[in-house]
SETI-377062 format. One record per residue: x, y, z of N, C-alpha, C in turn. Coordinates in Angstrom, 2 decimals, padded with zeros to 5 digits, always signed. Layout:
N
+---------+---------+---------+---------+---------+---------+---------+---------+---------+
|    n.px |    n.py |    n.pz |   ca.px |   ca.py |   ca.pz |    c.px |    c.py |    c.pz |
+---------+---------+---------+---------+---------+---------+---------+---------+---------+
|       X |       Y |       Z |       X |       Y |       Z |       X |       Y |       Z |
...
+---------+---------+---------+---------+---------+---------+---------+---------+---------+
//
This chain:
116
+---------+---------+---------+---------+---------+---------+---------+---------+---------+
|    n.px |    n.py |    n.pz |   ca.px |   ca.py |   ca.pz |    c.px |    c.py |    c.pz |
+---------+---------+---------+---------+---------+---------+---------+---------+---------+
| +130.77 | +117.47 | +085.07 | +129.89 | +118.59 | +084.79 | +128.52 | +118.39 | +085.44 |
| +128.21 | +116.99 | +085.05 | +126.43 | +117.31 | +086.04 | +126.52 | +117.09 | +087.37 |
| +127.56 | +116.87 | +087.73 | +128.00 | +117.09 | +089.47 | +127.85 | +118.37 | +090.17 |
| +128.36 | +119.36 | +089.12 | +128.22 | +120.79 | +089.41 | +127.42 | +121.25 | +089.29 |
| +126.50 | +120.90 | +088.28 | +125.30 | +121.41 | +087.89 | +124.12 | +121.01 | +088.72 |
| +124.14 | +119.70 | +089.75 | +123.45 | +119.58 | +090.18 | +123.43 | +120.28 | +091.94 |
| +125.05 | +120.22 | +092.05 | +125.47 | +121.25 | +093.34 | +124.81 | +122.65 | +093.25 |
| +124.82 | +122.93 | +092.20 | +124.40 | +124.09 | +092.20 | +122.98 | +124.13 | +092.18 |
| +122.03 | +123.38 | +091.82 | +120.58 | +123.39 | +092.04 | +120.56 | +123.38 | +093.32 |
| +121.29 | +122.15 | +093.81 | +121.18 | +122.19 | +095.71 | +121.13 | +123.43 | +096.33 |
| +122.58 | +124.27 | +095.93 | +122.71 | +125.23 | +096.82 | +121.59 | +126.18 | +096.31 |
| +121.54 | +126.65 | +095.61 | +120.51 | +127.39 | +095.13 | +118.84 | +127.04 | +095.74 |
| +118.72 | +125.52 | +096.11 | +117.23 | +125.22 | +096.93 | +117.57 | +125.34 | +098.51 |
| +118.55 | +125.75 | +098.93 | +118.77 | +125.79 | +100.33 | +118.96 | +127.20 | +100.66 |
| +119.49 | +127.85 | +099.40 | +119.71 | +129.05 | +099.60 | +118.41 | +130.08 | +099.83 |
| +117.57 | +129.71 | +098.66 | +116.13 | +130.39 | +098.38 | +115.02 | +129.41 | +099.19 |
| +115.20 | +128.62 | +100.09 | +114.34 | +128.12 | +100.79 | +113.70 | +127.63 | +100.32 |
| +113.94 | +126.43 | +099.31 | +112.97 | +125.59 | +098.82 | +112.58 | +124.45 | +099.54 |
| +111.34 | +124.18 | +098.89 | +110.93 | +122.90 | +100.28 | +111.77 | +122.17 | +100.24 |
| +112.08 | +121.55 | +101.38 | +112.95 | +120.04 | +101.49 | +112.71 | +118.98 | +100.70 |
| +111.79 | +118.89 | +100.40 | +111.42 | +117.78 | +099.30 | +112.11 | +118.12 | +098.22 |
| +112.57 | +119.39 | +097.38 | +113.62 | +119.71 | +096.20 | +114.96 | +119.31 | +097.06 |
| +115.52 | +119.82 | +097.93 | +116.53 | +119.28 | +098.25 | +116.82 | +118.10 | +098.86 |
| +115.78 | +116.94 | +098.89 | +116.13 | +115.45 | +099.06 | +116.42 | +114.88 | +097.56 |
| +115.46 | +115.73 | +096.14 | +115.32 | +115.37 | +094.81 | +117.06 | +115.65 | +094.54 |
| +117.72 | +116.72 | +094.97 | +118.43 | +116.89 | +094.66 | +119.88 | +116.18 | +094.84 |
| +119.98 | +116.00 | +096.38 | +120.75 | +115.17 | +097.06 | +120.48 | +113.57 | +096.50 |
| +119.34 | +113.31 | +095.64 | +119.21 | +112.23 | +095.14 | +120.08 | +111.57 | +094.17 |
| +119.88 | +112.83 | +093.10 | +120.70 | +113.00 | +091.74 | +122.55 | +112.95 | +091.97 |
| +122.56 | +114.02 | +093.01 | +124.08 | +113.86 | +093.55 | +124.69 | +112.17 | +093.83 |
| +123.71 | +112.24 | +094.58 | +124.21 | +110.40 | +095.10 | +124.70 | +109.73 | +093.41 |
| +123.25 | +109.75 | +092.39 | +123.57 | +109.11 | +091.35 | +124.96 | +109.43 | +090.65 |
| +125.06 | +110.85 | +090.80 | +126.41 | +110.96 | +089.71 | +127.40 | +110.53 | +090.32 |
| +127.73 | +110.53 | +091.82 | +129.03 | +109.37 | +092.46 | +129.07 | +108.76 | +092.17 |
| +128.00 | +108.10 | +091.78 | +128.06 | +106.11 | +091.89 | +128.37 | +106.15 | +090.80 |
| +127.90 | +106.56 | +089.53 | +128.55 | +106.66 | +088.30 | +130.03 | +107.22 | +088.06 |
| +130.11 | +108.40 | +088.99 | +131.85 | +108.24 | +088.63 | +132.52 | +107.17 | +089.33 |
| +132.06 | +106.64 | +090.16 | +132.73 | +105.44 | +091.16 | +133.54 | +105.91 | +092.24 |
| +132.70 | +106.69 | +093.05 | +133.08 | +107.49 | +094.27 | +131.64 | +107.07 | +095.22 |
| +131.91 | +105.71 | +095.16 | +130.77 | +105.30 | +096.35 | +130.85 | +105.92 | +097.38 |
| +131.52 | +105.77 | +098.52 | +131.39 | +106.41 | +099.73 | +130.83 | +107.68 | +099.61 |
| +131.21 | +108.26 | +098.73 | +130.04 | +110.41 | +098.45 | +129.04 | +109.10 | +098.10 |
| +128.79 | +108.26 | +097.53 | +127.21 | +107.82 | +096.54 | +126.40 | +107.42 | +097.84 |
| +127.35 | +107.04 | +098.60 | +126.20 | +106.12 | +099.69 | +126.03 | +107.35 | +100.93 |
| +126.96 | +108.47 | +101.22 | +126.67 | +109.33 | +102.22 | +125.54 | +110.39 | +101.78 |
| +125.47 | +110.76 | +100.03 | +124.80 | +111.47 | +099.77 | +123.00 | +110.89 | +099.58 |
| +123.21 | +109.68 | +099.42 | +121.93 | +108.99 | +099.11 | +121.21 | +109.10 | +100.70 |
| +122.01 | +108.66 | +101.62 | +121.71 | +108.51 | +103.08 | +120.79 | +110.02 | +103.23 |
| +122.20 | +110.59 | +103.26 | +121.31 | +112.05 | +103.26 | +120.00 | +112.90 | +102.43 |
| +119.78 | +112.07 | +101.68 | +118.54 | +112.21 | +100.44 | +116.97 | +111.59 | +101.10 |
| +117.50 | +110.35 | +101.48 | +116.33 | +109.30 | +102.54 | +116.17 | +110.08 | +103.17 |
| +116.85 | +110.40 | +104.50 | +116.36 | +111.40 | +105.46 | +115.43 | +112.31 | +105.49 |
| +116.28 | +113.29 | +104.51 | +115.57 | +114.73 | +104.04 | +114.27 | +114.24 | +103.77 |
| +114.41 | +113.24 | +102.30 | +113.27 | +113.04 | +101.93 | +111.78 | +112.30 | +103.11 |
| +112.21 | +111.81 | +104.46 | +111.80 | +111.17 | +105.12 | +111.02 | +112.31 | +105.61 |
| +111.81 | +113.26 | +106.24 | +111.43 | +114.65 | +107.00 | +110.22 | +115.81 | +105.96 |
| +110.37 | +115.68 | +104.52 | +109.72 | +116.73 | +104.22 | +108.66 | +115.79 | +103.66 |
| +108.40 | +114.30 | +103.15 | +107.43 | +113.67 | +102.23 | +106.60 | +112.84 | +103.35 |
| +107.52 | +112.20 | +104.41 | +107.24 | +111.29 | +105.41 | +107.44 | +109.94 | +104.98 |
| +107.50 | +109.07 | +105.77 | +108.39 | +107.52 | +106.13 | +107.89 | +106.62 | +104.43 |
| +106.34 | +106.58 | +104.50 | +105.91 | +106.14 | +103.42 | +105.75 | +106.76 | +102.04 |
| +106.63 | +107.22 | +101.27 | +106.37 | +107.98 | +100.33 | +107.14 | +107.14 | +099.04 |
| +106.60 | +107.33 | +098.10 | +107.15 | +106.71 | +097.09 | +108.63 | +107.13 | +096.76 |
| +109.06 | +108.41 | +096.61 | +110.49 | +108.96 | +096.01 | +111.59 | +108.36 | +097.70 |
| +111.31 | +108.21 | +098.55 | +111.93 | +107.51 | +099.97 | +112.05 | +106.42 | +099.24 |
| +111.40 | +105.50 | +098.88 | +111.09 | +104.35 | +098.45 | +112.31 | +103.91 | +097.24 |
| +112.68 | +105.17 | +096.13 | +113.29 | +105.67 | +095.07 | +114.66 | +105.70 | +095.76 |
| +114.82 | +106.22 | +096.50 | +116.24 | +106.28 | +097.05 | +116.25 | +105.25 | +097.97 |
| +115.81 | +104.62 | +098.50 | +116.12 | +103.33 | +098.97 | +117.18 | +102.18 | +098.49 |
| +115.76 | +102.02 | +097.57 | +116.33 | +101.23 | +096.09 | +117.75 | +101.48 | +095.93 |
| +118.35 | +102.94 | +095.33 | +119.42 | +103.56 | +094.99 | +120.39 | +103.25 | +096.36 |
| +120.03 | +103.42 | +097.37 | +120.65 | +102.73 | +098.54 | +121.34 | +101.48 | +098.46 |
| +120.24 | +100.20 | +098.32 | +120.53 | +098.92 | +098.02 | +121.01 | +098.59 | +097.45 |
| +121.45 | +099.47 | +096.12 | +122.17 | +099.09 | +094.83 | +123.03 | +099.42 | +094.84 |
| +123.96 | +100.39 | +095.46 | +125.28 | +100.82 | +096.17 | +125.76 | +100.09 | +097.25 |
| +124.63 | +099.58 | +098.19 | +125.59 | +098.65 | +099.14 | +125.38 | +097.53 | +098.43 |
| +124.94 | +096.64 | +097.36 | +125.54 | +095.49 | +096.75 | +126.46 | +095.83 | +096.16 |
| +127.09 | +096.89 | +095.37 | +128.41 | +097.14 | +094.85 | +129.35 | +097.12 | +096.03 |
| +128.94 | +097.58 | +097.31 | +129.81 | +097.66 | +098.49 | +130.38 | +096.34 | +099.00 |
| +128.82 | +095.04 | +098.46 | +129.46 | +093.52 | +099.28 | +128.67 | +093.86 | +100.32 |
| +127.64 | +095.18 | +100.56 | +127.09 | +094.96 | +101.70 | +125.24 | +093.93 | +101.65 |
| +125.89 | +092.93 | +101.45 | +124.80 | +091.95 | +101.38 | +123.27 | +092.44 | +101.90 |
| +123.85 | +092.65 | +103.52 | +122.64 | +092.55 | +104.38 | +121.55 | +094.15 | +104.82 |
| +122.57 | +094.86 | +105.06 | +122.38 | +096.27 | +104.41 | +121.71 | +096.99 | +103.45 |
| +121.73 | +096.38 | +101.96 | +121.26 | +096.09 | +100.47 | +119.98 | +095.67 | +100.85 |
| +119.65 | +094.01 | +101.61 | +118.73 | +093.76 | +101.88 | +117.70 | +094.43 | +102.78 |
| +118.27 | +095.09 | +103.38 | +117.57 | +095.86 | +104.22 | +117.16 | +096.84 | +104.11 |
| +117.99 | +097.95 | +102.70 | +117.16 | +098.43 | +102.03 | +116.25 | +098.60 | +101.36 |
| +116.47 | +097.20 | +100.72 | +115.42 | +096.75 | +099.41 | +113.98 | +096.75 | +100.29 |
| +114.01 | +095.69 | +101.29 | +112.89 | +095.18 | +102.65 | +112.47 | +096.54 | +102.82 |
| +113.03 | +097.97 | +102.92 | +111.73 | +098.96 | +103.53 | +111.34 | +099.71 | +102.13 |
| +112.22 | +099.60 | +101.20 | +111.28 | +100.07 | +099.70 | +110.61 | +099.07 | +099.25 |
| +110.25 | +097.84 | +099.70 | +109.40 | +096.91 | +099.32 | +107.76 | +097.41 | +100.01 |
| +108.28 | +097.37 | +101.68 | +107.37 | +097.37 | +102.10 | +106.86 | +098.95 | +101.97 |
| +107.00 | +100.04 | +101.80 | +106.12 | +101.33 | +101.17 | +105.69 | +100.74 | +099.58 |
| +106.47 | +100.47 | +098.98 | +105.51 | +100.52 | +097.33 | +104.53 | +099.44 | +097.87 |
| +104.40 | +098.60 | +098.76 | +103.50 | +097.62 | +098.94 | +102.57 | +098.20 | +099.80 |
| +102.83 | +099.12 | +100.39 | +101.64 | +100.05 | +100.77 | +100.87 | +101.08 | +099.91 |
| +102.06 | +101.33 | +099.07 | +101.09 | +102.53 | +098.43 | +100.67 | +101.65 | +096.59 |
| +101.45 | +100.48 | +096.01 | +100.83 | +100.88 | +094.75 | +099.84 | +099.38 | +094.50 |
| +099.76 | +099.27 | +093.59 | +098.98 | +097.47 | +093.22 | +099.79 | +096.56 | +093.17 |
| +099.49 | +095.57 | +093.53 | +100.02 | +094.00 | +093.44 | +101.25 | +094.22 | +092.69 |
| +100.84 | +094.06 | +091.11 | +101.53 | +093.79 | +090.13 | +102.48 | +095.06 | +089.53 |
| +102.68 | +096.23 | +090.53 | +103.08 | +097.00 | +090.15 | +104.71 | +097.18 | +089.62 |
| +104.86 | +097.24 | +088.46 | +106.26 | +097.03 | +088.38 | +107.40 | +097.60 | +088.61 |
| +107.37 | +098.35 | +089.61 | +107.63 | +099.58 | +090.75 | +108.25 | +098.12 | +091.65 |
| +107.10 | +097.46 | +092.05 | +107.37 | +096.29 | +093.09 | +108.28 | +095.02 | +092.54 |
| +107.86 | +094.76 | +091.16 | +108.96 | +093.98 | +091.00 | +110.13 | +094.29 | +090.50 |
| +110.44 | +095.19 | +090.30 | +111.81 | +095.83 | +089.86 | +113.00 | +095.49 | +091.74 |
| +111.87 | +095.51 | +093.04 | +112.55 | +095.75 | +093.88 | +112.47 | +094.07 | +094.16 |
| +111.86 | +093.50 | +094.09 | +111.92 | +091.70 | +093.96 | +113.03 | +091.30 | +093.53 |
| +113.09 | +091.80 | +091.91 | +114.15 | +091.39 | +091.25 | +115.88 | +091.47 | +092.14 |
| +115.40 | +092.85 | +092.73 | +117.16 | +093.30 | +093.28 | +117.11 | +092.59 | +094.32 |
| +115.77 | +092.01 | +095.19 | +116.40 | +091.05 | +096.33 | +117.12 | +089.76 | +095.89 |
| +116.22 | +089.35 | +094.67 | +116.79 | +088.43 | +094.08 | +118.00 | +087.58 | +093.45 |
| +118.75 | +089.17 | +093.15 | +120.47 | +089.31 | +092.95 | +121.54 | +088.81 | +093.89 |
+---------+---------+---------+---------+---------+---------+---------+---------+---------+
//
């Protein structure tokens, strides 16, 4: 059910021309409910496609990029994709380390997952 429900926000922000930034939020949520039903491959194509969008309408350094990153990294460690994971984590490290404080726990939440 919130698969549909969230398809349908999508289509509905593409339809009525909402900024791209609602439809990266959206394509975000999608990603999440794959990974929860355990339909990675939609979790990791839809997340991909969420970064992007979100890359194109917020730009490279933005915190919610940063948000799906994360969500990135945490699907390719379910994948076994070690290095990938890491390489996600490494560019949502380095934006929250541009944009928030030291101790922000934004930043160590993404420590922690290199750490795994």
């Amino acid at each position: 059910r919130a698969l549909e429900l969230f398809q349908e926000i999508l289509f509905n922000h593409v339809q009525f021309g909402e900024r791209k930034a609602r439809v990266g939020a959206s394509m975000h949520n999608i990603a999440i409910v794959y990974l929860r039903d355990g339909k990675l491959n939609d979790a990791v194509e839809a997340i991909e496609n969420a970064i992007r969008i979100r890359k194109t309408a917020l730009g490279d350094d933005h915190l919610k990029v940063a948000d799906s990153l994360v969500q990135l990294g945490i699907m390719l460690l379910t994948r076994k994709d070690f290095h990938g994971a890491l390489d996600a984590f490494d560019e949502a490290l380095e934006i929250r380390d541009k944009l928030l404080e030291e101790k922000d726990i934004l930043i160590s939440k993404v420590l922690n997952n290199i750490g795994c």
